[in-house]
C-alpha positions, -999 to +999 in steps of 0.1 A: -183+703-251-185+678-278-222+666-267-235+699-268-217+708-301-228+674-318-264+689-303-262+721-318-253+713-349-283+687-351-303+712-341-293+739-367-295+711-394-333+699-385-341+740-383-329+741-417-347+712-433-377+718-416-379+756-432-366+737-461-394+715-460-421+739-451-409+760-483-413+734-504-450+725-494-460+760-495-451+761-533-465+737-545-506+738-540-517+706-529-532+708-497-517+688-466-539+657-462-566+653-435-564+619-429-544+589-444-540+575-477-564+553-492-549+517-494-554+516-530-532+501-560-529+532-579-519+552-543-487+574-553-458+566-525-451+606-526-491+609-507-484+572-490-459+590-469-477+625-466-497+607-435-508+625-412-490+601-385-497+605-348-470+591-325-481+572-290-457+578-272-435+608-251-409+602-236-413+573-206-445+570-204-469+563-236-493+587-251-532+582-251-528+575-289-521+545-312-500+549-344-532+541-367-544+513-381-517+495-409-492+517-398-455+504-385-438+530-361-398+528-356-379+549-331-350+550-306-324+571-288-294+566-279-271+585-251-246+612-258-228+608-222-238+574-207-236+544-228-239+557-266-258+534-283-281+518-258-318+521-265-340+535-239-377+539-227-388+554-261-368+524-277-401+514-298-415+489-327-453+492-323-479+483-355-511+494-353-544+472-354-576+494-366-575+532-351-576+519-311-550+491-306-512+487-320-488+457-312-454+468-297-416+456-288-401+486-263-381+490-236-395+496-206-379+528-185-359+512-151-328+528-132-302+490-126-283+481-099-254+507-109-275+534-109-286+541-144-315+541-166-308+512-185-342+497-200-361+466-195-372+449-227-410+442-228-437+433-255-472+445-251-502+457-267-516+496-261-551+506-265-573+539-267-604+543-254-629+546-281-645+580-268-652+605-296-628+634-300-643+664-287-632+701-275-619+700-235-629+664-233-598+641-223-587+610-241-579+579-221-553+549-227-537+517-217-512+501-223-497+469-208-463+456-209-447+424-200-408+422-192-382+398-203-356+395-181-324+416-182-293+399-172-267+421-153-230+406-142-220+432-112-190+418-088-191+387-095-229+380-093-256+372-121-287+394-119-316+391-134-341+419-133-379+422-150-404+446-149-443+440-163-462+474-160-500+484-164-505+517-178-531+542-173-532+576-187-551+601-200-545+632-225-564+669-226-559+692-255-578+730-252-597+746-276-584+782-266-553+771-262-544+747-291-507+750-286-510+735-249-512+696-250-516+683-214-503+643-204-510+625-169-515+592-155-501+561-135-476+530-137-485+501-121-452+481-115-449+449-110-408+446-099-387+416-095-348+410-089-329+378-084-297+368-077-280+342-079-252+340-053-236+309-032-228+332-001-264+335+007-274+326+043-305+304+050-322+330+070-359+344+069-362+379+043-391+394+041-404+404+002-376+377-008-375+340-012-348+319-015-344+287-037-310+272-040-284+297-045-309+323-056-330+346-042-360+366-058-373+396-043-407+411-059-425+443-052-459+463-071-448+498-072-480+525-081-458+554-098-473+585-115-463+605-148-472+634-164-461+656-197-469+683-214-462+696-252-459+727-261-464+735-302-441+760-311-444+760-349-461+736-377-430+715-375-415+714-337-431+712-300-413+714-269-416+681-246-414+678-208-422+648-188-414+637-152-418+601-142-414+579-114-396+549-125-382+511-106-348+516-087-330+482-082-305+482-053-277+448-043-244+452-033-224+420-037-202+409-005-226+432+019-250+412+043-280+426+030-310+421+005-315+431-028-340+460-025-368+474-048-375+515-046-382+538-074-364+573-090-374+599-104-370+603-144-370+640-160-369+649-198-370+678-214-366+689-250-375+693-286-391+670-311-391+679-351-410+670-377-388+669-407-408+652-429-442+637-425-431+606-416-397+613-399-394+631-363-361+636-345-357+647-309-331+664-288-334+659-250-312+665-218-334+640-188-321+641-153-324+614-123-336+616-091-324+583-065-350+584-043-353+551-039-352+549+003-373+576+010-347+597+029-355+632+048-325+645+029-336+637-004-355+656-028-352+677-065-316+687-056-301+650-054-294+647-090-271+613-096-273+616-130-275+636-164-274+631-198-285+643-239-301+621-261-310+623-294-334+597-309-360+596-339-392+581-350-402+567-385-432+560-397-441+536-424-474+527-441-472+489-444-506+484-454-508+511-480-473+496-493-488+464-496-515+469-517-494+486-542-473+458-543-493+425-538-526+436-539-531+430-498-550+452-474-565+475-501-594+491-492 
């Protein structure tokens, strides 16, 4: 009851400044901008932060957009029910290079050895196809991320877990249907577990090798996404995604080996535009353990739920800059 009160009152408040907002612009008469600010030393901040800003990423999987050349992009959420405070897949820093390339810190979208979506850190560099922006004609992306390991203590045992991903994904907007944004593609997983854990027998496993007291198993996973966004007014859009993400199994004191599958991620929920350069969101995601391909499992074996609220900030570095020092003006 508290989680969905602490939801609804967010939600009431971002209604309210975002009709505040809204207001506000339609009194005065300057027109909203059509592209960024000129990096220039007399720049106002008040039109520095006007944008327009275009986010690159959803939920788990990233968008076939870049956040725009000298632009930085902050955001985050952070669980409600699980573990409040821990960042997950749309944990991002990401700076953008020119209009087709950003930098970017995230974490990576991966369900842990006790069964939860508890991100991967990873640094990597996301791309867009330079292909000219027409009606009905898809954009393409790709993005590629490489882990750093995660260290997990479960009975007794260190863990170590990384995932590096390659992905490819594409993006269709319609021109009768301009409130209809359409997201689809695939994750290429490359999965590895060790752990380290005297008790291990000598013994042949296959996918696994054993050095010492530790063993590392690895396996390349192929998993599909795909989104959609639905605008429902200037300032908010309905999100939905549906991912397949890396499922890490081990259970310590069982004569078995660490095992690599995959689960199903679901999100669904509302993103709002308060100001140009601030957007909250307000998501409930399910998951899916499908990891061993059972008969018996399927959309009704939901392990786990949760709300999340997050938010994304965008700020002009480049613009900021040149007011400042006199760097990266046009």
């Amino acid at each position: 009851m508290r989680a969905a009160a602490v939801v609804m009152l967010v939600s009431l408040a971002a209604t309210r400044l975002a009709n505040a907002d809204e207001a506000v612009e339609e009194a005065s008469e300057e027109p909203a901008p059509t592209g960024p600010a000129k990096r220039t030393r007399e720049q106002p901040l008040r039109r520095m932060f006007r944008g327009p800003f275009q986010s690159s990423r959803l939920y788990t999987m990233p968008a076939a957009d870049t956040v725009g050349p000298y632009v930085l992009s902050l955001s985050g959420d952070a669980s409600l029910l699980q573990k409040p405070g821990l960042l997950t897949s749309a944990g991002v820093i990401a700076v953008g290079f020119g209009d087709i390339a950003q930098l970017e810190y995230r974490h990576t979208s991966a369900i842990s050895i006790e069964g939860l979506n508890a991100p991967v850190p990873t640094v990597g560099v996301q791309l867009k196809i330079p292909i000219p922006e027409r009606p009905n004609v898809p954009a393409f992306g790709i993005a590629f991320r490489l882990g750093v390991p995660r260290n997990e203590q479960f009975g007794g045992v260190d863990i170590d877990e990384t995932v590096h991903d390659l992905f490819l994904v594409g993006r269709l907007r319609f021109e009768l249907a301009r409130w209809l944004t359409l997201h689809g593609g695939v994750r290429v997983s490359s999965a590895k577990i060790e752990v380290t854990n005297d008790a291990f027998a000598m013994d042949r496993r296959t996918g696994c090798e054993l050095a010492g007291p530790t063993l590392a198993c690895a396996r390349t996973l192929w998993l599909p996404t795909g989104a959609y966004e639905l605008q429902m007014t200037k300032q908010a859009k309905i999100v939905g995604e549906i991912a397949l993400a890396p499922r890490f199994r081990y259970q310590p004191g069982v004569a078995s080996d660490p095992e690599i599958g995959y689960g199903v991620l679901g999100r669904f929920g509302m993103r709002w535009n308060l100001l140009p350069s601030v957007i909250i969101d307000g998501s409930i995601g399910y998951q899916l353990d499908v990891a061993t391909n059972a008969p018996d499992e399927g959309p009704g074996a939901i392990v786990t739920w949760d709300i999340r609220l997050g938010a994304e900030v965008f700020v002009p570095w480049g613009a900021l800059a040149c007011r400042a020092v006199g760097a990266f003006c046009e």
